[in-house]
C-alpha positions as CSV (number, residue, x, y, z in Angstrom):
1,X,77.6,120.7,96.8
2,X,78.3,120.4,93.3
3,X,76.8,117.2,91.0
4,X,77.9,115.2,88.4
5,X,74.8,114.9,86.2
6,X,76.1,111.9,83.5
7,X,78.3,109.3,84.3
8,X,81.7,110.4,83.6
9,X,84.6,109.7,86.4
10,X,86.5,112.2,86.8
11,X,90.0,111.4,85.8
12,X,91.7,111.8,89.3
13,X,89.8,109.5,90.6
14,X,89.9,106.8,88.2
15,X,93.7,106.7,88.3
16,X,93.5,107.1,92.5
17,X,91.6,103.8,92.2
18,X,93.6,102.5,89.8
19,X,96.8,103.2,92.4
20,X,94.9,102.1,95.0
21,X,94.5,98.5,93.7
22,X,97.8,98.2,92.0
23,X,99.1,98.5,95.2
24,X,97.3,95.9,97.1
25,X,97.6,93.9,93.8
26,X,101.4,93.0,93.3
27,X,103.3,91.1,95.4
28,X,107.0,91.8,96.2
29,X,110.1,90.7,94.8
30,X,110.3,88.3,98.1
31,X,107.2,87.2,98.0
32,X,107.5,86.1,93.8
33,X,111.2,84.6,94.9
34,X,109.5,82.4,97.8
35,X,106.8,81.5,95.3
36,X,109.0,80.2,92.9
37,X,108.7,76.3,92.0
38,X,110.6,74.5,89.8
39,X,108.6,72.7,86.7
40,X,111.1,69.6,87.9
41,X,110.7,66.7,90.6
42,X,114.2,65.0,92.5
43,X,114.0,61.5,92.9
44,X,116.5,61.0,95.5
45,X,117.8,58.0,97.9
46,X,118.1,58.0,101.6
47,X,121.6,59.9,101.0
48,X,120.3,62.9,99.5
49,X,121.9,61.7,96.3
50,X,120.3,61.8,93.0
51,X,118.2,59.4,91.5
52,X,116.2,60.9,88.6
53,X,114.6,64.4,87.7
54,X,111.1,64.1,85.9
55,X,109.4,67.0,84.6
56,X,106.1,67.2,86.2
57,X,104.2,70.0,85.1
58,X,104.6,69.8,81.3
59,X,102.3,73.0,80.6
60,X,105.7,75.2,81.1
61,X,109.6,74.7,82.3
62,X,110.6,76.3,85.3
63,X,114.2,75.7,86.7
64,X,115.7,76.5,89.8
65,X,115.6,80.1,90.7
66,X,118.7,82.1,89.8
67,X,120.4,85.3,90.9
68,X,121.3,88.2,89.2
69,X,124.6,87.8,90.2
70,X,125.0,84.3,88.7
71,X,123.9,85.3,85.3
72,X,127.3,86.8,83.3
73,X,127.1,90.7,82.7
74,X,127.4,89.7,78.9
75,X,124.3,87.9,78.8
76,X,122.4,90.6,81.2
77,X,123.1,93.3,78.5
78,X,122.0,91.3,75.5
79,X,118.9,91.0,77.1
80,X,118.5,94.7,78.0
81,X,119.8,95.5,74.2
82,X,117.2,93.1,73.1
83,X,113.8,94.1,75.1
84,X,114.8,97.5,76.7
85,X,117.9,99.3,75.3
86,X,116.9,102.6,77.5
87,X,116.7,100.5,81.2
88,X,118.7,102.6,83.0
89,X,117.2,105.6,81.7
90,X,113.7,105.6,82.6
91,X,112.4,104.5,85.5
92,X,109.9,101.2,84.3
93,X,108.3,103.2,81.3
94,X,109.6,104.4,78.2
95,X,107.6,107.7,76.9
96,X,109.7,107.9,73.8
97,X,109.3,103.9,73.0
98,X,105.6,104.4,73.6
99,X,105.3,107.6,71.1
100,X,107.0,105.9,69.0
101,X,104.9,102.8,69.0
102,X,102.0,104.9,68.9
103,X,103.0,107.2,65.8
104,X,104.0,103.9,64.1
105,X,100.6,102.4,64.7
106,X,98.7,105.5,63.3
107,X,101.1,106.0,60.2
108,X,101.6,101.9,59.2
109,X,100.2,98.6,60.0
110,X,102.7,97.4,61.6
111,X,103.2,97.2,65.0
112,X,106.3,97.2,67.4
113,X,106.6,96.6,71.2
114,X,107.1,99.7,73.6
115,X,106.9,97.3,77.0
116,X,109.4,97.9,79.1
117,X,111.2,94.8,81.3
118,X,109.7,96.6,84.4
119,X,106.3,96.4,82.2
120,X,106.6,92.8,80.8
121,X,107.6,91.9,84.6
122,X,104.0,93.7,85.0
123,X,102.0,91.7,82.8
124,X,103.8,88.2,84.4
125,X,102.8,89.0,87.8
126,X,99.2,90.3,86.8
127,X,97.3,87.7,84.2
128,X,94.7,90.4,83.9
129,X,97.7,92.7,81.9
130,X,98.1,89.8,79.6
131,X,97.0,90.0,76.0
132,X,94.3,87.7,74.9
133,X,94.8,88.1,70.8
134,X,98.5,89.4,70.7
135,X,97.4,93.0,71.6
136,X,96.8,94.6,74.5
137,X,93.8,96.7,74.9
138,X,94.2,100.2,76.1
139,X,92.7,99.5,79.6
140,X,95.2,96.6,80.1
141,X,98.1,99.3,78.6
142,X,97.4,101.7,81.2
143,X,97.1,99.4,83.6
144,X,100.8,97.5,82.9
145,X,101.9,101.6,82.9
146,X,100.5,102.3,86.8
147,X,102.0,98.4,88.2
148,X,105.0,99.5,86.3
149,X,105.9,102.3,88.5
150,X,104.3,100.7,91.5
151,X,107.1,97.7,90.9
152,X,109.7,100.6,90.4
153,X,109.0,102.6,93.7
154,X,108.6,98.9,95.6
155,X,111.7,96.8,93.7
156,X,115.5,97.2,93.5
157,X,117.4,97.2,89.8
158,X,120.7,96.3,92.0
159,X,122.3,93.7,90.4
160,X,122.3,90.8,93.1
């Protein structure tokens, strides 16, 4: 039987660990669709027709949940031109986008984004991925990289 004399992990079984929580960790897409609640309350008479809508939780604004299908193809690519031009060609993260982030960060001081949607949609779901001072600490990185493919192996990119 062989020893490990200091304290280091090996890296195996760090990341088996890491994959091991992750999974237990996010939910499902019907599971985050049944959570959803809107930010708005109906005030409605004994018809069912509308009295007033009041915003009750002021901290954010939450509508009604919307399909994919009801948002126009025009606005869906905007957004993926905006926060994830390569969507359909990686599956939730974006090796070049991150190289590119990181030889950016190393050669200026400047900084760009290289999150994904699949890994933004990782750091929503998991508070512990989000950034406390604008950056993300390489822990939290990695972490947003593993729930990223767990949400690609367990969710659909159909557009419904």
């Amino acid at each position: 039987m062989r020893y490990i004399h200091d304290e280091t992990i090996p890296p195996l079984l760090v990341l088996s660990l890491l994959l091991t929580e992750v999974a237990d960790a996010l939910p499902s897409f019907e599971e985050v669709r049944n959570s959803h609640t809107t930010s708005e309350s109906l005030l409605l008479d004994r018809h069912g027709e509308l009295l007033h809508e009041l915003r009750t939780d002021k901290s954010r604004r939450r509508l009604e949940w919307t399909s994919l299908k009801n948002i126009s193809t025009a606005f869906q690519e905007a957004v993926l031109h905006a926060e994830d031009r390569r969507f359909y060609g990686h599956s939730g993260v974006d090796y070049r986008s991150i190289g590119g982030a990181v030889l950016q960060g190393l050669t200026t001081e400047s900084l760009r984004g290289a999150s994904t949607i699949t890994m933004q949609l990782a750091s929503l779901l998991n508070r512990e991925l989000q950034s406390k001072k604008g950056r993300k600490s390489i822990w939290q990185k990695g972490k947003q990289v593993l729930e990223a493919w767990e949400i690609e192996e367990n969710w659909s990119r159909k557009r419904s």
